[in-house]
SEZA-747807 format. One record per residue (C-alpha): residue number from 1; x, y, z. Coordinates in steps of 0.5 Angstrom, whole numbers. Example, Ala and Ser with C-alpha at 12.3 -4.5 7.8 and 13.67 -1.06 7.14 Angstrom:
<atoms>
<atom i="1" px="25" py="-9" pz="16"/>
<atom i="2" px="27" py="-2" pz="14"/>
</atoms>
This chain:
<atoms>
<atom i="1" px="0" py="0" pz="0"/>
<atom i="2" px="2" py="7" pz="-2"/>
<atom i="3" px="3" py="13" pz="3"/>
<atom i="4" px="-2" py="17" pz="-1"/>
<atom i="5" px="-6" py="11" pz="0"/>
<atom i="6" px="-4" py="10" pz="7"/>
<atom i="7" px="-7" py="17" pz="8"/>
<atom i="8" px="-13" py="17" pz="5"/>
<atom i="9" px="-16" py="10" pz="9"/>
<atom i="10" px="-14" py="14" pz="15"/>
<atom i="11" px="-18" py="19" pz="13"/>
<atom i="12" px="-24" py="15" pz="12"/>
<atom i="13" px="-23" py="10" pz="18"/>
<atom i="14" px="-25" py="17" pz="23"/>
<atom i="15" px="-29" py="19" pz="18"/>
<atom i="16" px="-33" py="13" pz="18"/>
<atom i="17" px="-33" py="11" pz="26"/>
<atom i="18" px="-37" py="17" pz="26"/>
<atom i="19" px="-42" py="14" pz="21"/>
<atom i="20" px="-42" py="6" pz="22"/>
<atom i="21" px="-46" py="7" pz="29"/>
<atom i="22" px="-52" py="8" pz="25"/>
<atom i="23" px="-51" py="3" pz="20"/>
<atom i="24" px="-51" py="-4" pz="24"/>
<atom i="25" px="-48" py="-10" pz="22"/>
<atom i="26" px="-50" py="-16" pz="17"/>
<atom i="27" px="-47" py="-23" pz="19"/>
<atom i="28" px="-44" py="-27" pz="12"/>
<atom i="29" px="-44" py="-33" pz="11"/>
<atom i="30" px="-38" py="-37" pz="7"/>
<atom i="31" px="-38" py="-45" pz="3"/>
<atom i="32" px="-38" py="-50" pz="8"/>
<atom i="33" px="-32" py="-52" pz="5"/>
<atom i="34" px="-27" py="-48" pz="2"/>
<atom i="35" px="-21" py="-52" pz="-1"/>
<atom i="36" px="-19" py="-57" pz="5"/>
<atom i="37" px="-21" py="-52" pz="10"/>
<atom i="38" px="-29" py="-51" pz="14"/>
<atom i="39" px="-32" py="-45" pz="16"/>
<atom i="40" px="-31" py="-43" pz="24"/>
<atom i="41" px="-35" py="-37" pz="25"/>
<atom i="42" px="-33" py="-30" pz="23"/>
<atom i="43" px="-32" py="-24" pz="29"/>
<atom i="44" px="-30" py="-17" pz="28"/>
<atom i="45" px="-24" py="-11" pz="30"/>
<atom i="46" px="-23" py="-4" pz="30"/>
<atom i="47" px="-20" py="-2" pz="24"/>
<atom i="48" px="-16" py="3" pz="27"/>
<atom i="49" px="-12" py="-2" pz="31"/>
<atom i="50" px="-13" py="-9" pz="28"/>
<atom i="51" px="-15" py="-7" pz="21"/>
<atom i="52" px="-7" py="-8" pz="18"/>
<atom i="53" px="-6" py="-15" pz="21"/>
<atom i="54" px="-6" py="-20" pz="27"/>
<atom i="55" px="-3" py="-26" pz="31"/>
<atom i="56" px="-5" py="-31" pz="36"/>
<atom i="57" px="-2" py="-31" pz="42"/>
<atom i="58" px="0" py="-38" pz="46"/>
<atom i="59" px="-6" py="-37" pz="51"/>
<atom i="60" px="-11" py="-36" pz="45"/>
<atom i="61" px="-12" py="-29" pz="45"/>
<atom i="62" px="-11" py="-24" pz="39"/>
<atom i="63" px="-6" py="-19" pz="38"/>
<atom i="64" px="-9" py="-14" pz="33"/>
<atom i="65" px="-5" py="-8" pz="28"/>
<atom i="66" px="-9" py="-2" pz="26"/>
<atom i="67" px="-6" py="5" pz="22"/>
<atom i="68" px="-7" py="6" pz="29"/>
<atom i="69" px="-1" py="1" pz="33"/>
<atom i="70" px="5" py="6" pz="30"/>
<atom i="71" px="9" py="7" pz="35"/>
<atom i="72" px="9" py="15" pz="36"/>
<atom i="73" px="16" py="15" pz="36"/>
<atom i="74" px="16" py="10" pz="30"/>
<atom i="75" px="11" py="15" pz="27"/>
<atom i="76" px="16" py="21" pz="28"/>
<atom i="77" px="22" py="17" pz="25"/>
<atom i="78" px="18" py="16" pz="18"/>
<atom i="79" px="15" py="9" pz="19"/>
<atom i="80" px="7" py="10" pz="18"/>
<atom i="81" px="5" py="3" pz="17"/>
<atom i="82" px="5" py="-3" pz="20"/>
<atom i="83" px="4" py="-10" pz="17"/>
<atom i="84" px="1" py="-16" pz="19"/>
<atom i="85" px="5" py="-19" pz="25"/>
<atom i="86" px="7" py="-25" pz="28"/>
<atom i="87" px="9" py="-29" pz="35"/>
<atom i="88" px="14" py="-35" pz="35"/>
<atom i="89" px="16" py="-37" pz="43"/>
<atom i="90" px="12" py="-30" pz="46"/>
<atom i="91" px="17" py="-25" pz="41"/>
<atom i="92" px="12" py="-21" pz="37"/>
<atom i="93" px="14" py="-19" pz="30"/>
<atom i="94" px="12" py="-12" pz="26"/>
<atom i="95" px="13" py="-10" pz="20"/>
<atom i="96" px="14" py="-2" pz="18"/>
<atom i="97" px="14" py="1" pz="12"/>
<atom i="98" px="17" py="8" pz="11"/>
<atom i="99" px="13" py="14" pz="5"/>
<atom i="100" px="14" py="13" pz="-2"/>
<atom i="101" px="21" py="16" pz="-3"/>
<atom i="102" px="24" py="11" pz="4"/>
<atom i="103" px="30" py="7" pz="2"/>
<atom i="104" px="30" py="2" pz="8"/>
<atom i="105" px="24" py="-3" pz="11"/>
<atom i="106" px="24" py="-4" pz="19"/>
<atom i="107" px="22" py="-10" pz="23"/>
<atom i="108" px="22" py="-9" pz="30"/>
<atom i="109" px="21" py="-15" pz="35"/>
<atom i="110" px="19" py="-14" pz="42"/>
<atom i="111" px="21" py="-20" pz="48"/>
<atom i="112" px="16" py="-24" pz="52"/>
<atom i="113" px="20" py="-18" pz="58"/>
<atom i="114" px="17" py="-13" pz="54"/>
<atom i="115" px="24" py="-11" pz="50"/>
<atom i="116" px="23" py="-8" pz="44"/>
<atom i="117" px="29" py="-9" pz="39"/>
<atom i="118" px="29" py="-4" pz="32"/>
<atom i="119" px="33" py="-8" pz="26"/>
<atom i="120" px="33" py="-4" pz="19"/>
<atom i="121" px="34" py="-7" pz="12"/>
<atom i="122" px="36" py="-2" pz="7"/>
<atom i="123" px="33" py="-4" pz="0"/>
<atom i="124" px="37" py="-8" pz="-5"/>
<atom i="125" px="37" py="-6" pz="-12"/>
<atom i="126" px="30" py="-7" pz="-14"/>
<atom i="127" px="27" py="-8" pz="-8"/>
<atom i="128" px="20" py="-4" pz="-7"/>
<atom i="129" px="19" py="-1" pz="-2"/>
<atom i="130" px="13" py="-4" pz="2"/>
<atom i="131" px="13" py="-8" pz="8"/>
<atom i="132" px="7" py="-12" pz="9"/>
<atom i="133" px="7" py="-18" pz="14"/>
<atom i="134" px="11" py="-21" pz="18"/>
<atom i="135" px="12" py="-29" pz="18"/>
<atom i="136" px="16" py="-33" pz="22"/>
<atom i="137" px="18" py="-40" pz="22"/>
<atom i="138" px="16" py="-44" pz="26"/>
<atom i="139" px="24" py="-45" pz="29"/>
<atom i="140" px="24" py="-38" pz="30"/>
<atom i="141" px="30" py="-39" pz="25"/>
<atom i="142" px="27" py="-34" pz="18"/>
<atom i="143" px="23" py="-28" pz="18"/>
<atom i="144" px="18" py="-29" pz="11"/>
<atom i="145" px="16" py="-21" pz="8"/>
<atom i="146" px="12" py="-19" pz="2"/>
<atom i="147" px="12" py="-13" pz="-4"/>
<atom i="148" px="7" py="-9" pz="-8"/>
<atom i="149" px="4" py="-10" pz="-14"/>
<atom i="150" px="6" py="-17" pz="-18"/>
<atom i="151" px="9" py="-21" pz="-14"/>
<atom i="152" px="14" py="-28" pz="-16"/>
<atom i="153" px="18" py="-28" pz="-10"/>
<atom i="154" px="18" py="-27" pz="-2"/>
<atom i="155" px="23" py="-25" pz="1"/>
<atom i="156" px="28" py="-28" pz="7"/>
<atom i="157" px="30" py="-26" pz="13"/>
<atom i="158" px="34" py="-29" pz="19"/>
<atom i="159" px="29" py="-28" pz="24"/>
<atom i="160" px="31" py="-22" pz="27"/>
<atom i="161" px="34" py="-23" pz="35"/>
<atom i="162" px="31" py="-30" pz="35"/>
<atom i="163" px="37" py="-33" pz="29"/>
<atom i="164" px="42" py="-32" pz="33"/>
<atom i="165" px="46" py="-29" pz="26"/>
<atom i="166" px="43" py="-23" pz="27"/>
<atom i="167" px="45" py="-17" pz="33"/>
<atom i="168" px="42" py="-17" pz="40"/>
<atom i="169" px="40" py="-11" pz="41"/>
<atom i="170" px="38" py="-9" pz="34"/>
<atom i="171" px="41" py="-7" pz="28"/>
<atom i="172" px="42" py="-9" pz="20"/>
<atom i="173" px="39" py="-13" pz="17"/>
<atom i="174" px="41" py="-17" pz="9"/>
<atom i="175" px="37" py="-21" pz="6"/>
<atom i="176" px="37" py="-29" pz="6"/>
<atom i="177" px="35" py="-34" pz="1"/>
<atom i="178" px="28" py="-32" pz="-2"/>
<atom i="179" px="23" py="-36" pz="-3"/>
<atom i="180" px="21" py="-35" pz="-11"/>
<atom i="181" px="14" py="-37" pz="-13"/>
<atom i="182" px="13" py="-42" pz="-18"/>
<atom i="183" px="7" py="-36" pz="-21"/>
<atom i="184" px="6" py="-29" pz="-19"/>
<atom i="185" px="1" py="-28" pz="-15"/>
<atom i="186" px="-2" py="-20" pz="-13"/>
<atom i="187" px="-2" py="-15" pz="-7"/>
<atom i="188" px="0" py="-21" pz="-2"/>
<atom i="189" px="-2" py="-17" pz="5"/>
<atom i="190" px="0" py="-23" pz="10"/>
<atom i="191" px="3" py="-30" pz="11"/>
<atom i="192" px="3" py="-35" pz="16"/>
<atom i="193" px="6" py="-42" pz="17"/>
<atom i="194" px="1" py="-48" pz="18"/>
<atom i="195" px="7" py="-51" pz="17"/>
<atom i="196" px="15" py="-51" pz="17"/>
<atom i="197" px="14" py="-53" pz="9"/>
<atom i="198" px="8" py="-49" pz="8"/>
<atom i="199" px="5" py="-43" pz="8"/>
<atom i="200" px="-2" py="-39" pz="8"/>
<atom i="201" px="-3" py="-32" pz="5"/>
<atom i="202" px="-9" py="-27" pz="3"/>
<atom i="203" px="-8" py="-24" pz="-3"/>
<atom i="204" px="-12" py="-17" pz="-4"/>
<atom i="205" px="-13" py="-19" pz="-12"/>
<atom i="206" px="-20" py="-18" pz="-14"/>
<atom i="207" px="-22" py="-24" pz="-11"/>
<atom i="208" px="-19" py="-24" pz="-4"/>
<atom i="209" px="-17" py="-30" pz="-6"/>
<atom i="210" px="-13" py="-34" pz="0"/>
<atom i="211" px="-8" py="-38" pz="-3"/>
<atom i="212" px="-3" py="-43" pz="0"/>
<atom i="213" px="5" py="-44" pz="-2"/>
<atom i="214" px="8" py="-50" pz="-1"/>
<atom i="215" px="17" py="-51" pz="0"/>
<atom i="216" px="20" py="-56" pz="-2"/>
<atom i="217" px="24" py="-56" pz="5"/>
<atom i="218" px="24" py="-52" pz="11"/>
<atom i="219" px="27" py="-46" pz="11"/>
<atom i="220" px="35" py="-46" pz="12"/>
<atom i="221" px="37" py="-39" pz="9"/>
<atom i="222" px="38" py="-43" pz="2"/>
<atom i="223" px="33" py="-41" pz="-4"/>
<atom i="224" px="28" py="-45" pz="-6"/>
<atom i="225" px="22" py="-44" pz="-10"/>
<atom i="226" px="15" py="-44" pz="-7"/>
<atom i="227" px="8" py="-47" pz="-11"/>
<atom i="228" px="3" py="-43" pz="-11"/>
<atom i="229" px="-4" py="-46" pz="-11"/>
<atom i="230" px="-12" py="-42" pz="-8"/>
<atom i="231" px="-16" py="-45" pz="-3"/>
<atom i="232" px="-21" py="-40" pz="-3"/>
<atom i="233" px="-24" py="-33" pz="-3"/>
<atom i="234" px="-26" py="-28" pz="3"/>
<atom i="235" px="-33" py="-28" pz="4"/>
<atom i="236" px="-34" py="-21" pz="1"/>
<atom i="237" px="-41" py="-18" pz="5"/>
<atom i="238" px="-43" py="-13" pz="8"/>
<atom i="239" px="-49" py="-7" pz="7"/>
<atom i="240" px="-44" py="-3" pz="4"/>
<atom i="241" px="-42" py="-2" pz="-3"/>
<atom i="242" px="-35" py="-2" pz="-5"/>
<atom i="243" px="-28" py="-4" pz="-6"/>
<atom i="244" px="-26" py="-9" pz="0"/>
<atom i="245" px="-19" py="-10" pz="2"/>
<atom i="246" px="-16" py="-16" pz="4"/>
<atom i="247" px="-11" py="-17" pz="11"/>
<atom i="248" px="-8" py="-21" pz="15"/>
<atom i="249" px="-8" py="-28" pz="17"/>
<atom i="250" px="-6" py="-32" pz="22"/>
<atom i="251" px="-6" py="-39" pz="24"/>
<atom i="252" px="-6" py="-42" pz="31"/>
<atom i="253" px="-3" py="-49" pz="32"/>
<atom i="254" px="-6" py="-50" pz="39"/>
<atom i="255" px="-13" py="-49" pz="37"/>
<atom i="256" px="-12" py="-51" pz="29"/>
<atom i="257" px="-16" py="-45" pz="27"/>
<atom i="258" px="-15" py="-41" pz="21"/>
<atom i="259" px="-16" py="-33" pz="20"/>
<atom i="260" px="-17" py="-28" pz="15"/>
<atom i="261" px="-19" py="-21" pz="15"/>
<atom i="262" px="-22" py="-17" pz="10"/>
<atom i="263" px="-23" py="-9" pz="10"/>
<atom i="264" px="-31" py="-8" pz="8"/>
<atom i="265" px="-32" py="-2" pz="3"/>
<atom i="266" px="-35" py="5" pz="5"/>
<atom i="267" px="-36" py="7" pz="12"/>
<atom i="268" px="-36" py="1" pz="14"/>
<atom i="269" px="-29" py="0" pz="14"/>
<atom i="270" px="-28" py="3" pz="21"/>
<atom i="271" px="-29" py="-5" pz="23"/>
<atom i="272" px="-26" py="-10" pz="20"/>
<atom i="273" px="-28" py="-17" pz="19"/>
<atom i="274" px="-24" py="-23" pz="21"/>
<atom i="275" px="-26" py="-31" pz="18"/>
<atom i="276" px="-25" py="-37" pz="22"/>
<atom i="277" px="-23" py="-44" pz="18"/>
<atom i="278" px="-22" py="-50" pz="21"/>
<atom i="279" px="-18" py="-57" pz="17"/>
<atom i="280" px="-23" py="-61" pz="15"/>
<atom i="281" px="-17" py="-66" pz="16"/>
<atom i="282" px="-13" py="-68" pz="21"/>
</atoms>
């Protein structure tokens, strides 16, 4: 997502806080079996503060990212975006984005103690700038993130902190191996492992679709190719008429439940919408 973009949603999002209230809800309900996985309900958020992104914590609770979760003095720096985040052994992991005209992305992670740690990665030659999620593998080894627009690859990191080749206490942070998919894919707004050689991710493509990537191995720093296949689109219903915009996922092994979230269009974007899947095997 742009800056100019960035701005407008947070325009709507106060303008439409103030509207919504008089609008009410509708309740939407999705195929019983989307590609493997079976609808689990659906539930809502502030889009102001879960509206970009969100990760299970051990004890089945939700931590949620919003336009709104910037950190002031991440927000002075520059950074007025934070993608869809993820949590690996209690350390939490946001990824930041600068205006249209930065020249490095920013991940930070915050310890169980409540530690928070800064690791920038400035863009290689022909990197785009955007920074949309963040998702760990399950050793907590390697940091998966996303680009804009059309996309073939997704980019590797050492997890930051957690991989014991990066700094302690914050730093730079280069490139690993990246992921590079075996078709191209639009407008990734989050990923999340379900399993070491296996991710999911939500597309913002015209269909919302979900789609799953699949490793040949799991991550160890290397390249490796990832193939690309759809499971199912974001139920796209509500009593407003628009554009929606596909977020977050996240998975959560302890309960086995799949989450997506979607952006409703018009006023009533100021709360977001998050699906539930469960396996229909395992």
């Amino acid at each position: 997502m742009t800056a100019t973009a960035l701005r407008r949603r947070a325009t709507a999002l106060l303008i439409a806080a103030a509207a919504a209230t008089a609008l009410g809800s509708a309740t939407a309900h999705a195929d019983d079996s989307p590609g493997g996985w079976v609808a689990a309900g659906s539930s809502t958020v502030n889009s102001l503060t879960g509206g970009e992104g969100i990760a299970s914590r051990a004890d089945g609770s939700l931590l949620t990212r919003g336009l709104g979760s910037v950190p002031l003095r991440l927000r002075v720096q520059g950074w007025n975006h934070v993608g869809d985040p993820d949590i690996a052994n209690g350390y939490v992991f946001d990824a930041y984005q600068g205006g249209d005209d930065a020249t490095s992305k920013l991940f930070e992670v915050t310890t169980p103690g409540g530690q928070s740690y800064d690791y920038t990665h400035p863009l290689d030659s022909g990197e785009a700038l955007n920074n949309s999620f963040a998702a760990v593998s399950p050793d907590a080894q390697w940091l998966v993130e996303g680009e804009w627009n059309t996309e073939t690859r997704l980019q590797v990191f050492p997890a930051p902190l957690t991989n014991p080749s990066t700094p302690s206490t914050g730093g730079t942070l280069a490139q690993a191996g990246q992921i590079t998919l075996d078709r191209s894919v639009s407008d990734i707004q989050g990923c999340d492992f379900v399993s070491a050689t296996r991710l999911v991710c939500a597309s913002d493509d015209a269909t919302k679709d979900v789609l799953q990537v699949d490793l040949p191995h799991a991550l160890d720093g290397t390249p490796v190719t990832g193939q690309v296949s759809t499971l199912f689109q974001i139920p796209q219903s509500s009593i407003c008429s628009g554009t929606f915009e596909a977020e977050g996922v996240d998975y959560d092994p302890s309960a086995k439940l799949l989450r997506v979230e979607i952006v409703p269009p018009s006023v009533c974007e100021v709360a977001t919408t998050i699906y539930a899947y469960r396996p229909t095997t395992g």
